[in-house]
C-alpha positions in Angstrom: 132.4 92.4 150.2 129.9 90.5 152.5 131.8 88.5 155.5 129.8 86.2 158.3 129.8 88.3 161.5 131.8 85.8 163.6 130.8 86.1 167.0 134.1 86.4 169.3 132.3 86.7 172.6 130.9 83.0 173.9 127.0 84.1 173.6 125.5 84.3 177.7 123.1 81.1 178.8 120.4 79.8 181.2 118.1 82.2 181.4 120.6 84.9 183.1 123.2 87.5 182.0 125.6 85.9 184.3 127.3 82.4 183.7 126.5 80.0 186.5 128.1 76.7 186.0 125.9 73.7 185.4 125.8 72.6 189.1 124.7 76.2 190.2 122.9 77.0 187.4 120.5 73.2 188.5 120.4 74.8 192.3 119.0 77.7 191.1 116.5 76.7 189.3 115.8 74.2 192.2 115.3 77.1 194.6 113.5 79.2 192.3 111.2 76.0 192.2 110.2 76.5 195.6 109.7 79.6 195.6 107.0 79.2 192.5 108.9 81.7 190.3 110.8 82.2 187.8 115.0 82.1 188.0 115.2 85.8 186.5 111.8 86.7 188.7 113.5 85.0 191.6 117.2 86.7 191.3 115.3 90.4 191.0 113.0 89.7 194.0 116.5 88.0 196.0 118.5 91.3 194.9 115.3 94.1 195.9 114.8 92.4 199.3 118.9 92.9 200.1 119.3 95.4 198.7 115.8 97.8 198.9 117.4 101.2 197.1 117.0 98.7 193.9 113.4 98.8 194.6 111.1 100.4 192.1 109.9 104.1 192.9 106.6 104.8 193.0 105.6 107.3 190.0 102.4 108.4 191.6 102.7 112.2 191.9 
């Protein structure tokens, strides 16, 4: 028996995991503008800079 996997979850857009609506979502990418980056490069950079235990460790050892 073969059945089309019908997907029950509404699939996540623009670029992030998290659903901005369309007015946010156009700020964002406004902002981002600015800044010369990417919207994903932009809300990793926003999120390490408030919040610097998120930051990378360095491996050198």
């Amino acid at each position: 028996m073969t059945h089309t996997n019908v997907q029950t979850k509404p699939k996540h857009s623009n670029l992030t995991q998290v659903r901005w609506t369309d007015e946010q979502f156009q700020e964002l990418r406004k902002i981002a503008f600015e800044s010369e980056k990417q919207v994903g490069v932009y809300i990793r950079d926003f999120m390490i800079e408030h919040h610097p235990q998120l930051a990378p460790k360095n491996q050198d050892k």
